[in-house]
Structure formats: C-alpha cells, structure tokens
C-alpha angles and dihedrals in degrees: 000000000000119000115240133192119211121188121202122024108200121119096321098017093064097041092052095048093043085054090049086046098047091052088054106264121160090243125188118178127196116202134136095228104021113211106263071226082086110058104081101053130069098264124139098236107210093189104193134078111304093221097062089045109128092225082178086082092065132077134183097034111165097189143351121210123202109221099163133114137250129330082340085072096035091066094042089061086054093046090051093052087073085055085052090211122144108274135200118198125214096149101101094208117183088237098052113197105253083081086086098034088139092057093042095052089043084056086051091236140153128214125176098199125194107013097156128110102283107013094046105019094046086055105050080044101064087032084061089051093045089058099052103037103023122231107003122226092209129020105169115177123192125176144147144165109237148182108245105228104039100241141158137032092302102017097218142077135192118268084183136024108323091216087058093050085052090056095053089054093055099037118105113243128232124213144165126243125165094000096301131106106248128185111219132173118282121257088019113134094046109175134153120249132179118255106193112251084005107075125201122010128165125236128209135172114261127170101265112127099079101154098018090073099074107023103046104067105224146154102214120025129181141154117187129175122250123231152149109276107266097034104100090035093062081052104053090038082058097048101035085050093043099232096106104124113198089200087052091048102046082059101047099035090047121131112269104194091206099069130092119245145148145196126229134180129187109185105188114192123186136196137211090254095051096257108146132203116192136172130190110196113187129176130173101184137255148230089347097319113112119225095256094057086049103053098030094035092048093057097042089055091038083068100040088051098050094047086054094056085048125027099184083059082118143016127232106291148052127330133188108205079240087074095061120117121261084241095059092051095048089057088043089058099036084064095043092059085038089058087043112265111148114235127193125176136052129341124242113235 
C-alpha cells in the first residue's frame, strides 16, 4: 500500500484517483470541485486550490500526480520540486519542465511529464519503432477525442480542459522536415482520412510532439488532430472574422457526459527500407467513464503504477514517457486491453 497525492479531479483526474483507490492505495485528491465520481470510493478528498495547498503537513508520500491544466498545472509542478517526491506530469503545459532540468536534477528530483494518450502513448509508441528499425524516415501521429455522430453547430466537444483545446488551436506546430526541427502555422496540412466505422475525419498540424522532437531520429515528423469535417473551418471562419468569443466557446464546447464519443489514435512509422509499423488505439468509453479518461487516464496510471513497484524506475531528473523501459509499455498496454481499449498493431516484446 504506497500513499499517493493527486491534484486535480476532473475527467482524468478522478478516474485516475478512483483506480489507485480501488488497488488499495492510500489515495488523497486536491481539487476545488471534486468530481460526485468520488464519493463512492475510499479517497482522502483535500477541496480547495491545489496551489495554495500547505504539502509540508504530509509525510510518506510515495508519489504526487499532476492532473491539472494548463499553466495551472505547469506552476504546481514548480511548487512540488521543492517536495522532491516523485512526480508524474499530465498537465501539457505549454513550458514543459525540462525547461529547468538543471534545477530539477540539483533538487535531486524526478518528474515523468506527458504520460497521456498522445502525448505519452504516442511516444512510447515511435520509441518502440525506433528500437526495433533504427532512425525512421517518417513518424506521423493523429488523434482526437470526438463526439460519435458529428452533431451540433461545432460537432465537437471537449473530452479535457477547453482552454487547453484552444491552445492547441493557436499554438504554433513543430514539426520535422528533412531532419530539422521546423515551426509551421497551426491547423496548417489539413487533409481527410478514413477512421474505420467512422468514416471521414479531417486531420491538421498541432503542436504535439514536444519530446519527441529531439529524442526519436527521424526524417519526417508530424502530429495532426484529428475532427469531424467543418469543424476547424468554423474555427478558423470565427477567428479570421474576429468574432470568435473564448467565453462563448468554453460553454458550447463543454463536456456532455450523455453522448456518445470516442478517442482514437493511429501512430505510422516508417523506415528507410520501407518497413512500416503502425497502431490504431479506439475507445468508446465505458460504465460512466468517457473514452478520454480511459486512454489517457490508463497510461497515466500504467506509469504511476510501475514507479510505485520500483522506485528506482527512474533517477532524479526529467523524463519524457518515450525513456520508459519496453518492459513498462508493455504492462501499460496489457491494462489498457484488460479495461477494454482496442489495440491493433505490434507487440512489444
């Protein structure tokens, strides 16, 4: 039994906390609405603002995971260097902390940062490629979070923080072409693909690679988002005409439990031989729990899970999901197909 602090309990948050409190963990959450999804299950709720949260009071903490949005995550992970617990890091931030690796390895500290879906997953994924064919001379990443039937004005709503979807849509992208690191304008490349038993979706650039850009060797690197076709143009029709109202859009874009959605991934790695490794992840969700919760919740959990059976997993300092051992993402993996994500593509061995 290990003790474990979890700030923020919204979609992901909760479902991670309610898992670590179903195996038995000694689990406390800080939050200032606590998802109703707790209450049923045998977690120390902390209600308040996380960042004003006095962490000198606890003791015997095993682990703390950063579950908050945004920049709002991004100054809590500051706050917890000074704790020196281990730290894992879903708050895709725009300033990621390896910006202060030196700092973090002087403290003596340890943060696992963007072990979601994509990114996380998607990482482990092309680092897996990279293993077994070398440098790559295309990795190409596209994933979303969608509502299944492709309703309403926007056809779309938010499986995360909308702010941080709006980010996303105003970030510039890298990206790597001929073997540099290039900076191109967001929602550029858009282009249809086909999602099985979905049908047409529409694919554009956004800035997801993060790590990846500097630790997978490759030719060619993208990551796009994945939508219903219209969506993005409305976007860009909003914003190009100034009338796009961020108020307006974290209302209409906000998460509606009774519809139906799903998450899928497809990550398409390519040699120079012309050998190709290729996964498809899809979740529709499941009891409650939407499918974004699920897959980005799952591998964040798969990690926690795994630094808490060894500590020494990993030494002071920063740590992409890409460095985890062969051995951690085939466990991660294994419980997402346990809880029910379909998984299609090479085993990792």
């Amino acid at each position: 039994m290990k003790c474990v602090h979890c700030f923020g309990a919204g979609l992901v948050g909760s479902y991670v906390a309610r898992k670590l409190a179903d195996l038995g963990h000694i689990v406390h959450v800080h939050d200032m609405e606590p998802s109703q999804s707790l209450k049923d299950h045998d977690v120390i709720i902390h209600q308040g603002n996380a960042l004003e949260a006095d962490l000198s009071i606890y003791e015997d903490v095993d682990l703390v995971v950063n579950m908050l949005p945004g920049e709002v995550g991004h100054e809590l992970t500051k706050k917890l260097l000074d704790t020196k617990w281990p730290i894992v890091d879903l708050s895709f931030s725009e300033h990621t902390p390896d910006l202060y690796r030196d700092e973090i390895e002087k403290r003596g500290a340890s943060v696992l940062w963007d072990v979601g879906i994509a990114p996380g997953l998607s990482n482990m994924l092309l680092a897996e490629a990279c293993r077994i064919m070398g440098s790559l001379t295309k990795a190409e990443i596209r994933v979303g979070g969608n509502p299944t039937d492709p309703n309403g004005e926007w056809q779309y709503m938010a499986p995360f923080s909308p702010k941080d979807v709006i980010a996303e849509y105003t970030r510039p992208a890298r990206v790597v072409r001929s073997s540099s690191i290039v900076t191109v304008p967001a929602l550029s490349e858009r282009h249809l693909l086909h999602v099985k038993s979905k049908g047409s979706m529409e694919a554009f650039l956004t800035d997801g690679l993060r790590s990846v850009l500097t630790t997978i060797p490759a030719e060619e690197m993208s990551e796009y988002t994945v939508r219903w076709p219209g969506h993005i143009q409305k976007f860009i029709d909003e914003r190009d005409s100034g009338n796009l109202n961020v108020d307006e859009l974290l209302n209409e874009w906000w998460f509606d439990p009774k519809i139906a959605e799903f998450t899928w991934m497809e990550v398409i790695a390519f040699d120079s031989n012309d050998e190709v490794m290729r996964w498809e992840i899809i979740d529709h969700g499941n009891k409650g729990d939407s499918s974004m919760a699920r897959t980005t919740g799952l591998v964040t959990l798969g990690c926690i899970i795994s630094w808490l059976e060894n500590p020494e997993m990993l030494p002071p300092g920063v740590h992409p999901p890409e460095s985890l051992p062969a051995e951690v993402v085939k466990s991660i993996l294994g419980m997402m197909k346990e809880n029910g994500v379909e998984i299609y593509g090479p085993n990792i061995s």
